[in-house]
C-alpha positions as CSV (number, residue, x, y, z in Angstrom):
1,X,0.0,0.0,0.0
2,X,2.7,2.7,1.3
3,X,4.2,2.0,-2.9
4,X,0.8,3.7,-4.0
5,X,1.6,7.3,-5.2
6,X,-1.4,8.4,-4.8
7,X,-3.0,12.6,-5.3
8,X,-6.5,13.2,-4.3
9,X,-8.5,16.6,-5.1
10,X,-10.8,17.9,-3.9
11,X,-12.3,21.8,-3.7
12,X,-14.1,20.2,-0.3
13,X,-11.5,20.6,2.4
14,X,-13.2,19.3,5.0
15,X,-14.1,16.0,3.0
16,X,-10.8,15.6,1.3
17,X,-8.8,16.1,4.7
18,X,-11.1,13.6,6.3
19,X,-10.6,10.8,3.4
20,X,-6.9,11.7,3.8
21,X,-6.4,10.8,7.0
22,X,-8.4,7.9,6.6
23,X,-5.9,6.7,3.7
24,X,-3.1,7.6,6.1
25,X,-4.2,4.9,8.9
26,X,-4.6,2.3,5.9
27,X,-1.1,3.0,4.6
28,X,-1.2,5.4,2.0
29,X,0.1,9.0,2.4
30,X,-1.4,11.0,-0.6
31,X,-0.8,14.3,-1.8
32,X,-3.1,16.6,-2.1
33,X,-5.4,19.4,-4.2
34,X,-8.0,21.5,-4.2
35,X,-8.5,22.4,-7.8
36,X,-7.8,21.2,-11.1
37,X,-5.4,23.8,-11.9
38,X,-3.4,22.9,-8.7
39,X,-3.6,19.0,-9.8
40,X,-1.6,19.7,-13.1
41,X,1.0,21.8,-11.3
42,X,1.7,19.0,-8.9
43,X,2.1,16.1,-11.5
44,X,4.3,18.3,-13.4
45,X,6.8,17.8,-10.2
46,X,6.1,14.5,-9.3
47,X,5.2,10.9,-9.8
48,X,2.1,10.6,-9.3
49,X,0.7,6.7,-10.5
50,X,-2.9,7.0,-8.8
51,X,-5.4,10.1,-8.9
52,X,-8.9,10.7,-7.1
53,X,-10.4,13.4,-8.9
54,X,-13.9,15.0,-7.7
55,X,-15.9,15.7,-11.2
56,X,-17.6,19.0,-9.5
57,X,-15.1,21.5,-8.5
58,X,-15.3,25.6,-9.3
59,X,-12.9,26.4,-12.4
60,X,-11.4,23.4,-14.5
61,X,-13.9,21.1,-13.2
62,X,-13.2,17.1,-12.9
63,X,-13.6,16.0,-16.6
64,X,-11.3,18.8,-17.9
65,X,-8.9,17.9,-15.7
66,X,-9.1,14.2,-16.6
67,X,-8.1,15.4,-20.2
68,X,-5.4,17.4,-19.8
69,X,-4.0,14.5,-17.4
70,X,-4.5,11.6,-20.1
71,X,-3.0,13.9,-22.7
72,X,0.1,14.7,-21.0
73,X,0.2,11.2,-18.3
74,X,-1.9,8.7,-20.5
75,X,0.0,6.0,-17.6
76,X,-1.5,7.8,-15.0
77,X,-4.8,6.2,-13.7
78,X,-7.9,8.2,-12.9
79,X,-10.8,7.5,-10.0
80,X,-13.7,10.0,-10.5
81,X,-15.8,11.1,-7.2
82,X,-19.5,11.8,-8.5
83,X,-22.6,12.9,-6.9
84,X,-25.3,10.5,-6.5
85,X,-26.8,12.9,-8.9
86,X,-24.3,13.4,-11.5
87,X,-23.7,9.4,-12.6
88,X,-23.9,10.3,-16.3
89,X,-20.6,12.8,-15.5
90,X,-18.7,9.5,-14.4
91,X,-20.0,7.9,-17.5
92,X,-18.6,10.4,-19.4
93,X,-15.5,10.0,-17.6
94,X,-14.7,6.6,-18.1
95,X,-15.3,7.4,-21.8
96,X,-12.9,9.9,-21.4
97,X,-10.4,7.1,-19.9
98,X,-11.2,7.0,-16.3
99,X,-10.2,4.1,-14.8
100,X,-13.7,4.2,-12.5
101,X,-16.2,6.5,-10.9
102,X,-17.8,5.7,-6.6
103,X,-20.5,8.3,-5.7
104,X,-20.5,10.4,-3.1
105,X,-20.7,10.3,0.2
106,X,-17.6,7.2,-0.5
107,X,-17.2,3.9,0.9
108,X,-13.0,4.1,2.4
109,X,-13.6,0.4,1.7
110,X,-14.8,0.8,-1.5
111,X,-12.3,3.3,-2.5
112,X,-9.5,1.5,-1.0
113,X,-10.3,-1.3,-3.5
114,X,-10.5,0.9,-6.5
115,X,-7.0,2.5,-5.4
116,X,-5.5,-1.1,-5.2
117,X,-7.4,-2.3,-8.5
118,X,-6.1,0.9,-10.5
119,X,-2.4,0.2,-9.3
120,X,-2.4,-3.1,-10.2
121,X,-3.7,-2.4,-13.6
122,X,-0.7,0.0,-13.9
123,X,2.0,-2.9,-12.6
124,X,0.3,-5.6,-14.9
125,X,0.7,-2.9,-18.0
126,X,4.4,-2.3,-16.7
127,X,4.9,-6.1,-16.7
128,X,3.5,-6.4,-20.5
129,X,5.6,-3.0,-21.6
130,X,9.2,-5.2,-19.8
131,X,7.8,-8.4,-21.7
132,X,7.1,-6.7,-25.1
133,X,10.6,-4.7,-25.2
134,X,12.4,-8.2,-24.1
135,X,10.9,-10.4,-27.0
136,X,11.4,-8.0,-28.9
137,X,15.4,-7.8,-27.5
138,X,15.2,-11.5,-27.5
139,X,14.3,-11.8,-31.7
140,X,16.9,-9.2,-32.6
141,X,19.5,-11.0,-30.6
142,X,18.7,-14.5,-32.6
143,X,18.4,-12.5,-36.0
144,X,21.7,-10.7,-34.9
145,X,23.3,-14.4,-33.8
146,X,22.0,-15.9,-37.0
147,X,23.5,-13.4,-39.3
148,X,26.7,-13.2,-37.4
149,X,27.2,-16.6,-37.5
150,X,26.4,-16.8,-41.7
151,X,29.3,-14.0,-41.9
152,X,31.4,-16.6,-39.9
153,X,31.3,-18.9,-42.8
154,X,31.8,-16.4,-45.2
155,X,35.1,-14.6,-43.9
156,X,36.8,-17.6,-44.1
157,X,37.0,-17.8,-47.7
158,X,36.8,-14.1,-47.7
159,X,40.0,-13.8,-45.7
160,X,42.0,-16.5,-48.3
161,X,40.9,-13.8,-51.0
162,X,42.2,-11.2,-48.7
163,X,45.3,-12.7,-47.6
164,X,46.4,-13.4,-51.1
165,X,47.1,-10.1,-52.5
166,X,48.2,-8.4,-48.8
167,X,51.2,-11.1,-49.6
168,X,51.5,-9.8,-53.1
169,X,51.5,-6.5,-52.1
170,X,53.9,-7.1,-49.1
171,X,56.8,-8.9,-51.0
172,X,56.3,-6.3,-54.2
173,X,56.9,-3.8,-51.1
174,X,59.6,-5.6,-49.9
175,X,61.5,-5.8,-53.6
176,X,60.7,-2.1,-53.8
177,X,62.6,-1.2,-50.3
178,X,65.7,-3.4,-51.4
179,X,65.7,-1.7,-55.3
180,X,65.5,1.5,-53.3
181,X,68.5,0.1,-51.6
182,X,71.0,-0.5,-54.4
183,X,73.9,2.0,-55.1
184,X,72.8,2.5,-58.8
185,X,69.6,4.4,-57.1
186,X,71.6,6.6,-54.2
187,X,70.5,9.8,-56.1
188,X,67.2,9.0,-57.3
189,X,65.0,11.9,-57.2
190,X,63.0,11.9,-54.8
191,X,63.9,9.4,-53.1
192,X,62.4,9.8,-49.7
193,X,58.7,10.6,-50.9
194,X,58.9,7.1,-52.8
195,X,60.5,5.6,-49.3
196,X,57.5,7.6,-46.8
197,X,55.1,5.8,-49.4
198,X,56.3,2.4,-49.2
199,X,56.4,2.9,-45.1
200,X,52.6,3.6,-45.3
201,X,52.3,0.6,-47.7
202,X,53.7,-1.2,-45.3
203,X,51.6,-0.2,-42.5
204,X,48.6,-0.1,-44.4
205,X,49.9,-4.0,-45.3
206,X,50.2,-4.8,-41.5
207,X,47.1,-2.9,-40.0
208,X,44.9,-4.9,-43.0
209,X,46.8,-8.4,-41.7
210,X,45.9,-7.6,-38.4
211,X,42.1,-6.7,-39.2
212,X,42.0,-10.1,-41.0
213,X,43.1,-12.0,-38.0
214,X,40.9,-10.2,-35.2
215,X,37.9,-11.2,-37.8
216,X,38.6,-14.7,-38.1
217,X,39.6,-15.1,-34.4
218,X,43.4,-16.7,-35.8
219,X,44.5,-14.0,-32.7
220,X,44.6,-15.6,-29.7
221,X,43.9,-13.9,-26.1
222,X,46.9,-13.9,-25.6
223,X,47.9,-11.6,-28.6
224,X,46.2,-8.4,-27.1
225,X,49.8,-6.9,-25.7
226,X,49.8,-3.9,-23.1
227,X,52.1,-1.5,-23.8
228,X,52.7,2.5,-22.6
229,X,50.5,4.0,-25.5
230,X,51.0,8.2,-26.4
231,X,47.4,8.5,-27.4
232,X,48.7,12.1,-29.0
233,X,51.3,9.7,-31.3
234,X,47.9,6.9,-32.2
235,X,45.8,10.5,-33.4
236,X,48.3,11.5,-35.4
237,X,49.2,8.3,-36.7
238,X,45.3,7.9,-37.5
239,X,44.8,10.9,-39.2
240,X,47.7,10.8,-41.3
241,X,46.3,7.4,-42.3
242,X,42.8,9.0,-43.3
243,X,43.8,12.3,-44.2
244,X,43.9,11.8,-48.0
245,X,39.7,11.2,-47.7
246,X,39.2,13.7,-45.6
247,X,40.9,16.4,-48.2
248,X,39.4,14.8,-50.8
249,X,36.0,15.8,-49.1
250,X,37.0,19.5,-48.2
251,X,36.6,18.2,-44.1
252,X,39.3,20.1,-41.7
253,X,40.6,17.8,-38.5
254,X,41.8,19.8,-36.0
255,X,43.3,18.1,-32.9
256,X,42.7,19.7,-28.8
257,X,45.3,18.0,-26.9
258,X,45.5,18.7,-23.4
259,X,49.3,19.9,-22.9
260,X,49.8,17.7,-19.7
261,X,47.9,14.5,-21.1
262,X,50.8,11.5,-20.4
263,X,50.6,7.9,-21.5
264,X,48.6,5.0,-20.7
265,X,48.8,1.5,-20.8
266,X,46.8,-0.1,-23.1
267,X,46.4,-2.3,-26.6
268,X,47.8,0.8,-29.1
269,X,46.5,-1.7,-32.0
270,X,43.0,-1.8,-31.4
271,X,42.7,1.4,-30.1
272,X,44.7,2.7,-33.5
273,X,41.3,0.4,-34.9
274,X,39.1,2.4,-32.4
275,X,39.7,6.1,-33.9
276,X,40.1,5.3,-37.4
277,X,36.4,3.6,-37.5
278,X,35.7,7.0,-35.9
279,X,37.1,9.1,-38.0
280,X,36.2,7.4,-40.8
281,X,32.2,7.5,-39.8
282,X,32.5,11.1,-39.0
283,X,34.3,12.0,-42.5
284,X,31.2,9.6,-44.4
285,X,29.1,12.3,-42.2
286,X,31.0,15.7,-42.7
287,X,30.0,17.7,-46.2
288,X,32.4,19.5,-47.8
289,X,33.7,22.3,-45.8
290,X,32.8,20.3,-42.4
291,X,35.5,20.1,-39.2
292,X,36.5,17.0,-37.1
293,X,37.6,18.2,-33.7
294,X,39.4,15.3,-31.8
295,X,40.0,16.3,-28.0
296,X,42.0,14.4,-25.8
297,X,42.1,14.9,-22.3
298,X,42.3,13.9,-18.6
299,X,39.5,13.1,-16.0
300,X,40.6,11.6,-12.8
301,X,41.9,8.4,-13.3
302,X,40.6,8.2,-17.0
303,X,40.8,9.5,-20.0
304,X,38.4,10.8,-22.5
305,X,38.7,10.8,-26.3
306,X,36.1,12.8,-28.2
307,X,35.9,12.6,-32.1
308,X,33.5,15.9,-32.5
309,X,31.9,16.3,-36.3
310,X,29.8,19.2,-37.9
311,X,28.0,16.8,-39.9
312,X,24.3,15.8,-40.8
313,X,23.7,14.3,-37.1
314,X,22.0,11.3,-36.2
315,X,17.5,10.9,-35.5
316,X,17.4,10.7,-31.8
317,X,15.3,7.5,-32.5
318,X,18.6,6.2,-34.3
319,X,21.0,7.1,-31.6
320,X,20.3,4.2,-29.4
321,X,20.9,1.4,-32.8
322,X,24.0,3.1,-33.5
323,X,26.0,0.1,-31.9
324,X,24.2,-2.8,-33.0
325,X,25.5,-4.8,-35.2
326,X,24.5,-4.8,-39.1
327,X,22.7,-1.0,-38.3
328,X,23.7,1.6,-40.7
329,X,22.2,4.6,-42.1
330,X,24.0,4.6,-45.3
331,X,22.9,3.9,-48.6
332,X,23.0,0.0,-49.3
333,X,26.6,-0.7,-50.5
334,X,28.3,1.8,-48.6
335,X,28.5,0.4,-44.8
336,X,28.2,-2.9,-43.4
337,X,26.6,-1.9,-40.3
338,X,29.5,-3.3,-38.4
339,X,32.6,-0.6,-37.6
340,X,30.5,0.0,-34.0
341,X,29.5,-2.3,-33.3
342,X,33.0,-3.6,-33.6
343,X,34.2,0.0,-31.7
344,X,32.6,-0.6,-29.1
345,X,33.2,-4.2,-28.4
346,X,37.2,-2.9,-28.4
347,X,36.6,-0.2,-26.1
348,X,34.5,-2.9,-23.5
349,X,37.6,-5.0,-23.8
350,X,39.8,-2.1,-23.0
351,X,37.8,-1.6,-19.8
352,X,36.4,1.4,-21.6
353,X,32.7,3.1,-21.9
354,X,31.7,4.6,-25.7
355,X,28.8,7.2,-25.7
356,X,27.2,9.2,-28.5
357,X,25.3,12.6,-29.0
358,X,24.1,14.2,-31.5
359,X,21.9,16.5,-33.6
360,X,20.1,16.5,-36.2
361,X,22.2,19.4,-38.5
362,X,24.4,20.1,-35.6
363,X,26.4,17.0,-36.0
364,X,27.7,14.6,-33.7
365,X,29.9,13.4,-30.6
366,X,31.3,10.2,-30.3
367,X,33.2,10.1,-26.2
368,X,35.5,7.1,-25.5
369,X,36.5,6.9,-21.5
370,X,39.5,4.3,-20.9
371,X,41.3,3.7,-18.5
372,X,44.9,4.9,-17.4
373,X,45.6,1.5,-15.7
374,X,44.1,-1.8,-17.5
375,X,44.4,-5.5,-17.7
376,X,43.2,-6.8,-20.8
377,X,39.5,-8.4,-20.0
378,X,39.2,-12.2,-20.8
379,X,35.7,-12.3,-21.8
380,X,32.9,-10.1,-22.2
381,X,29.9,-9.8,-20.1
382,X,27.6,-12.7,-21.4
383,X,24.5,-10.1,-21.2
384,X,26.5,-7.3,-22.0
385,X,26.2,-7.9,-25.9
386,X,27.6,-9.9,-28.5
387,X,30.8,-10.8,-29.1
388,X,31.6,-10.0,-33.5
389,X,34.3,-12.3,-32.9
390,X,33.1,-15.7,-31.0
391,X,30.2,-15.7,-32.6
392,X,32.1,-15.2,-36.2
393,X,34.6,-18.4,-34.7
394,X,31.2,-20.5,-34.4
395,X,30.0,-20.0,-38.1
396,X,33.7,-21.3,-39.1
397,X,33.5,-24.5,-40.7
């Protein structure tokens, strides 16, 4: 009973005081109101999940007030008081989506029972609301496992097609490097741009490898190394890598480094993966002439990495599907739907939280908190979400 929010009005005072106190004895401690007006003002500050509402009051009478409360608090639940009279008003009211109407003078009894009947509805609708957004949970997650576990079987022979011209491209690096070596080219022109580009082919060879491995699951546990990591040295790195797109599409980066940031110890490989999937997202998002602010800096005993972008934004109704897996709001062919999904299954393992904000036209804020200390997590959470990378080692043949 004492779990009953309960607010009962009443112009009456004498009536409404003496119900009140009644109520108290039984258990429940109501608010209370003497006027429609003054009912509103009160459920705009609290939670109210019971009203008793007398139809006949000076002012916004009873069924007024019933309307503006199911407009704005359709949960709410409404008990009209009624004069023996005025029966066809409490008719009108359950029409009006009153949950009941008692004459006057009341029953407690009687009212009591109504009170109990009325909260109950509300639990048992609460209870069908929890159920409804679980099955639904429940048939996205076997959709989710079923596709995830089709793409298992498919990156295996995708990652042979992969894996064959990486090695191509790797050796035909290699012979480059030791041509570049050879006396006969000492004064080649330009000699260091052609070197700076075979270091970024080689890179580019390695970070691909890498990205082939994590999918397939061929990287053990015991793989994920902790190292000191200069974040400031993995941004620039990142946006050197991606900085050709981003001038291609007109999109400034600009970097807000706190001067007195430090190290931390973490996996600089997958958190090199973390920013680029970032970056990369917010460039696809950024028109031409758009900025990318990333901002590093220092909270307590964490640190914060924000990838900030003046692009299109995302629908609020969007902003909580961003992470799930195979959920993309580009145009078919252009995104798999996994990059965060992925993102934030790194940043978990890191010991990390990822958050997003946005708006629509304003653009968007992606904020990465890690750790300045942390050991590598074994496994996920089971209920946490899915993990891209078991469930891709179970579709393996």
């Amino acid at each position: 009973m004492e779990n009953i929010r309960l607010l009962f009005i009443d112009d009456e005072v004498n009536f409404r005081e003496t119900v009140v106190k009644r109520l108290a004895k039984r258990g429940i401690v109501p608010e209370q109101a003497g006027s429609g007006e003054e009912c509103l003002s009160i459920l705009e500050k609290r939670d109210i999940d019971v009203v008793v509402l007398d139809i006949k009051m000076p002012g916004m009478n009873g069924i007024e007030t019933l309307h503006h409360i199911k407009e704005k608090y359709p949960k709410i639940e409404v008990i009209l008081l009624t004069g023996y009279a005025a029966t066809q008003d409490g008719v009108e009211g359950i029409k009006a989506g009153a949950f009941d109407y008692l004459s006057k003078p009341v029953e407690l009894e009687h009212l009591l029972s109504k009170i109990k009947q009325a909260h109950e509805k509300i639990r048992r609708m609460e209870e069908k609301r929890r159920e409804a957004k679980s099955r639904a949970r429940m048939k996205q997650q076997m959709i989710t496992t079923e596709r995830l576990a089709s793409l298992g079987t498919l990156a295996a022979g995708v990652a042979h097609e992969i894996n064959n011209p990486l090695a191509i491209i790797n050796e035909s690096a290699g012979w480059m490097e030791l041509l570049l070596k050879k006396e006969e080219l000492a004064e080649m022109p330009r000699k260091q741009d052609f070197e700076m580009a075979l270091d970024k082919i080689k890179k580019g060879i390695d970070r691909a490898g890498r990205i082939t491995h994590q999918l397939l699951g061929f990287v053990g546990k015991s793989d994920s190394v902790l190292s000191e990591v200069d974040l400031k040295e993995v941004v620039d790195e990142s946006v050197q890598l991606i900085n050709r797109e981003a001038a291609d599409k007109k999109v400034e980066i600009v970097q807000e480094v706190d001067p007195s940031f430090g190290t931390i110890w973490s996996d600089i490989n997958q958190l090199r993966q973390v920013l680029i999937n970032l970056l990369t997202n917010s460039i696809h998002a950024t028109g031409s002439g758009g900025k990318i602010t990333i901002i590093l800096e220092r909270v307590g005993e964490e640190v914060v990495l924000t990838v900030r972008d003046t692009g299109e934004g995302i629908p609020k109704e969007n902003l909580e599907r961003v992470f799930e897996p195979f959920f993309s709001t580009k145009s078919p062919g252009k995104g798999t739907g996994l990059g965060l999904f992925v993102t934030r299954s790194i940043v978990e393992k890191l010991g990390g939280k990822i958050k997003v904000e946005s708006r629509l036209g304003h653009g968007t804020s992606f904020f990465v908190n890690l750790p300045k200390y942390h050991e590598i997590k074994e496994e996920l959470e089971e209920n946490d979400h899915f993990d891209v990378l078991g469930i891709i080692n179970k579709g393996l043949p």
